[in-house]
N, C-alpha and C positions, 0 to 999 in steps of 0.2 A: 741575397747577401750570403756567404760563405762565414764558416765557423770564425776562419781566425778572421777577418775582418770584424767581425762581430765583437771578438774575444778583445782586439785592440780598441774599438772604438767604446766598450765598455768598462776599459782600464784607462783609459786616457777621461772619458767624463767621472771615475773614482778618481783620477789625481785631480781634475776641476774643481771638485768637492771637497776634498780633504784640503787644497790649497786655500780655498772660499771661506774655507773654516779656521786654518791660520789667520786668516786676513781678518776676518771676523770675532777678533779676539774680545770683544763687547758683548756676545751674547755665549751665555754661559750655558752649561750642560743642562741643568735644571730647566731651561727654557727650552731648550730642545725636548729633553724629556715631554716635556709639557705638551708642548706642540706637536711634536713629532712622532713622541715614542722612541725615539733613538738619540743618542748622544757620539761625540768624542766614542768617548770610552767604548761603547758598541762596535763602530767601525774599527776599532784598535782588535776587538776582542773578535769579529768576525773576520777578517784580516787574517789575525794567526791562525783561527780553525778553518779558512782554506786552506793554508803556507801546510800545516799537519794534514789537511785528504791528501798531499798532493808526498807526504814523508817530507817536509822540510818544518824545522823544527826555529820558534823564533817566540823568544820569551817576551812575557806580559810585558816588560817596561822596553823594549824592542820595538813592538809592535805599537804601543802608545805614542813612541817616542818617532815614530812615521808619523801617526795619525797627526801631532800635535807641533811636530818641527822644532823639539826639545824635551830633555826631561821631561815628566811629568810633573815631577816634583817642581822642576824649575817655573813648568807656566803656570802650578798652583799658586807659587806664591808670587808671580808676578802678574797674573790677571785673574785669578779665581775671587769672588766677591763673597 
C-alpha cells in the first residue's frame, strides 16, 4: 500500500472516530479516560500538535470544536454529567 493511501485511509477511519464520538454523546470523557487512557479532549489536543509539525496553527477551542461538533462549552453543558 502506498503513503498516501495509507495517509487517506487513516484520516478517514479518525473522522469514523471522532464522528462515533459525537453520536456517542452518553459516554463521557472520564469513561474514556478510564477505559481507554484517552478522551475527547486528547484527540482535540493531538489534532492541533499535528496541524503545528506540519506550521498550521489552530487554537485549543478550534480544534475541540472538530473533535466535538460544537463549542466545547456548548456540549459541556448540554451533555457533560
Amino acid at each position: 500500500m502506498d503513503e498516501k493511501i495509507k495517509n487517506e485511509l487513516q484520516s478517514a477511519a479518525f473522522e469514523r472516530l471522532i464522528q462515533h464520538l459525537r453520536d456517542r454523546k452518553d459516554v463521557q470523557n472520564i469513561d474514556l479516560m478510564n477505559l481507554a487512557g484517552f478522551c475527547r479532549n486528547c484527540l482535540s489536543k493531538w489534532y492541533r500538535e499535528e496541524a503545528q509539525k506540519k506550521g498550521i496553527e489552530i487554537s485549543d477551542p478550534d480544534a475541540r470544536e472538530h473533535v466535538y461538533g460544537m463549542p466545547y462549552s456548548e456540549w459541556k453543558e448540554k451533555y457533560q454529567k
